[in-house]
N, C-alpha and C positions, 0 to 999 in steps of 0.2 A: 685741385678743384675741378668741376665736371667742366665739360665746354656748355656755355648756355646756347639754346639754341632757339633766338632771338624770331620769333612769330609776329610781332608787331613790326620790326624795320623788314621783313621779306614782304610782306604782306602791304606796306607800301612801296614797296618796288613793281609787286606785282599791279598794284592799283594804278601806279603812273603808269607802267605800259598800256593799261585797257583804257586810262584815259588817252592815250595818243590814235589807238584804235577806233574811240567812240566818236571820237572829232572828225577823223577822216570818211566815217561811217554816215554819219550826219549828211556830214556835204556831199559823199555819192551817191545815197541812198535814198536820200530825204527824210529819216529817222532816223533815233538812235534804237539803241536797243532797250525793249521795255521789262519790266518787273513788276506784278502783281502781288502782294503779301496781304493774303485774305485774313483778317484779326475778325474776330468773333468773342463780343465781352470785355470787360474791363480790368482785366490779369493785370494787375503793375509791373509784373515782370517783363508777362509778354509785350504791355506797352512800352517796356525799355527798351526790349531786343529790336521791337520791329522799327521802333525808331533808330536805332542802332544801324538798322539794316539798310532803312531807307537813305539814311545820311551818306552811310557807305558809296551806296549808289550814286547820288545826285552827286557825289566828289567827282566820277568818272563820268557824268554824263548820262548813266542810266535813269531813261524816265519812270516814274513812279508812279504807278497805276491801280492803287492797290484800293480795297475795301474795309473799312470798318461796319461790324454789324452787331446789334443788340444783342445781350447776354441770350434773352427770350427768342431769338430768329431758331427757326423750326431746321430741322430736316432736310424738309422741301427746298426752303427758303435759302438754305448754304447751298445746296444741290443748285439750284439755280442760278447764282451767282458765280460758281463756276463753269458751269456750264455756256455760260455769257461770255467768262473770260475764257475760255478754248475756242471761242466762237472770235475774238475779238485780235485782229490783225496787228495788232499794233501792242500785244501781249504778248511777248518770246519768252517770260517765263512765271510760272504760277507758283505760290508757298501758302500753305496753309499753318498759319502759325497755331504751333501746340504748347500746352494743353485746350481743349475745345471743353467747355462749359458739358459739366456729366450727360447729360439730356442729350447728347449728339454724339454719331454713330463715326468716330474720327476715323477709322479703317476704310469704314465702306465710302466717306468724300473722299479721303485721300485717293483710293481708287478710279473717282470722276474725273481727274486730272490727265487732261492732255500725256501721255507719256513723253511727248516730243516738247514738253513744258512745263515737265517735273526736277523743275532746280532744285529740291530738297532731296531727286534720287531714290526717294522711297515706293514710288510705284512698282506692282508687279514685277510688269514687264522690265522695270532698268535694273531692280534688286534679280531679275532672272538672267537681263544681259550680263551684269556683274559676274553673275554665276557661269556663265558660258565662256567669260572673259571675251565679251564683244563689245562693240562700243555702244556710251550708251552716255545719260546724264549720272552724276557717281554720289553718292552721302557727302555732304560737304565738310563734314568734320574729317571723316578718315581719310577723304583725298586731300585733306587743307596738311594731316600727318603725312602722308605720301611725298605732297610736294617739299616739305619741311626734312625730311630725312634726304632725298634728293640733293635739296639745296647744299646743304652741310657735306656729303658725300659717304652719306652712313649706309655701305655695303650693306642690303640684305640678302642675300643669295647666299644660301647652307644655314644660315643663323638662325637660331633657335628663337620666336618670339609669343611670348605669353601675353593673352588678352583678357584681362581681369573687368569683363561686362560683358552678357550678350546680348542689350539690345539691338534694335531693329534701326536705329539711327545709328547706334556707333561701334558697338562691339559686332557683331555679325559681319558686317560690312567692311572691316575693317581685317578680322581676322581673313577675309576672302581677298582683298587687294593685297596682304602680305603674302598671302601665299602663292598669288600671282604673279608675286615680286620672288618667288622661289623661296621664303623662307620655310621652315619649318615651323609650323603652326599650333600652341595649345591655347583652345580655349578654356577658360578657368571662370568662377562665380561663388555665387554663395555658398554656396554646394557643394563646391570641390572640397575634397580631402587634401590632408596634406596643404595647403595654401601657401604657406610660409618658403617651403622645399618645390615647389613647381614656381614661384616668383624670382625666387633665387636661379635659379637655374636658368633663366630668360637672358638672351643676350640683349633682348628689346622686348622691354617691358612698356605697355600701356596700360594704363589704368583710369579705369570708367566705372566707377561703380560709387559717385555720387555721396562718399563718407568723406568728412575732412579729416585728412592730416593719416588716410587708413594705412599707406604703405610705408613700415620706417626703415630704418637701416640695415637690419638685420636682415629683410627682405629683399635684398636688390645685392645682385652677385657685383664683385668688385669691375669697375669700369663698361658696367652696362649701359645701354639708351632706356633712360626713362623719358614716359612720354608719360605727362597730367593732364590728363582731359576734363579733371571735378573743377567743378567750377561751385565752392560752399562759403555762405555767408555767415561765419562766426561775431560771437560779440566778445572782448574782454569783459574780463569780470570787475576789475580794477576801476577802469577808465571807462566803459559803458560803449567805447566807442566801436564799429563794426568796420569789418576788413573781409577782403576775398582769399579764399585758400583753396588748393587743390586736393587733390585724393593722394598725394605725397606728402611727405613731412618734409619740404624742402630743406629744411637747413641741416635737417640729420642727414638728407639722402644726398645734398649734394659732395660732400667729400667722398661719395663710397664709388657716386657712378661717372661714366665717360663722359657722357652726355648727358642735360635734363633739358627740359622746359619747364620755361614759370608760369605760374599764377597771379595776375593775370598778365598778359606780355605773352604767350605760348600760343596756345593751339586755337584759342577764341577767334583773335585778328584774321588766323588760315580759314576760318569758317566761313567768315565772312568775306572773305578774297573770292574762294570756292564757287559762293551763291556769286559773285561777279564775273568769274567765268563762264561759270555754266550758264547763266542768261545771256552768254557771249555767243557762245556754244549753238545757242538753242536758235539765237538771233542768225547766224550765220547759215546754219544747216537749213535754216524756213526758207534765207532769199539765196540757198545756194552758192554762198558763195565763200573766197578763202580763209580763213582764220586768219 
């Protein structure tokens, strides 16, 4: 059977150290480190996550400073609000929870955002640092995989690693810290030919591309890293009842690969670790001082 590679117990290991951090930070500094998650609208998802997010926080000490604003708020009106919070001192870091209500222009706010207080990483300039391989704030999902194959000690340097999504939060991003990390990098999608024979062939396979249960056994070469980033709400048909699944068929794929992560237990908890570094990050670099 594969080795699990347990995202939920790293990710409170990770948590108590930035809680030990946040306490000592307090009492030197007179703050702790803050975090702003700007919600706009009534999403239940997104009001899941950002609860999620904020709780995460407030475990370690991270103050919560965040905004809720009406479905109807304009343009302007999110423009300005951030604008507030890059202006506001006691804000080390900004998230603009997506999706944003159609009526609003999510690229061009995302843009307004401080780059020195872009914990989600998706600015320009940090998706350009990425690029440059300079430091920078990083996608909190692929670096939460970054530190999760570390942890474990899954070699990527020569390895061949296929990236099945190209977005702008996780696949893009993602295929570019692997290859940072020296591996050997295909990007793969809807689109690609062949799909089956380039997943196969991945010594570390990621999968992001938001279908439950898309990659099965036949598709994943004997004793690879899988890594489930879908995160899909299925319902039995039987029982009515609903459950979380990833873009793996886990129970097919785990006798075939090395490595897997689960659903959910995997790569979610690293996301959420990520955004607590990186408002650590951001916290530290503004009062100059050491990690």
């Amino acid at each position: 059977m594969a080795q699990l590679l347990d995202g939920k117990a790293l990710a409170k290991q990770i948590q108590a150290d930035c809680l030990t951090k946040v306490q000592s930070w307090q009492v030197r500094y007179g703050r702790a480190p803050g975090l702003a998650v700007l919600m706009v609208g009534d999403n239940p998802a997104s009001a899941a996550y950002v609860r999620n997010k904020e709780r995460a926080c407030q475990q370690v000490g991270i103050a919560s400073l965040g905004k809720h604003l009406p479905t109807e708020s304009t343009q302007a009106e999110v423009a300005q609000e951030i604008a507030a919070l890059n202006q506001n001192s006691d804000v080390d870091g900004i998230l603009v929870q997506l999706p944003l209500p159609p009526h609003l222009d999510a690229t061009a706010l995302l843009n307004l955002i401080d780059p020195d207080k872009d914990v989600d990483g998706l600015h320009p300039t940090n998706l350009g640092r990425l690029v440059r391989g300079e430091a920078g704030l990083r996608s909190c999902t692929p670096a939460g995989i970054m530190r999760l194959l570390a942890a474990y000690g899954i070699d990527l340097a020569g390895k061949k690693a296929v990236v099945l999504g190209r977005s702008i939060l996780v696949g893009k991003p993602m295929g570019l810290m692997l290859l940072g990390a020296d591996a050997t990098v295909v990007m793969a999608h809807s689109k690609s030919q062949s799909l089956a024979e380039l997943t196969r062939s991945a010594d570390i396979l990621v999968a992001a591309v938001g279908i439950a249960n898309f990659i099965n056994a036949p598709m994943v070469k004997l004793g690879a890293t899988v890594i489930d980033v879908g995160i899909n709400r299925v319902t039995d048909s039987e029982t009515g009842q609903s459950r979380l699944v990833g873009d793996v068929d886990f129970a097919a794929v785990e006798p075939v690969a090395g490595a897997i992560t689960p659903v959910p237990g995997g790569v979610g908890p690293m996301t959420v670790a990520m955004l607590i570094e990186n408002t650590m990050v951001s916290y530290c670099d503004r009062l100059q001082i050491s990690r």
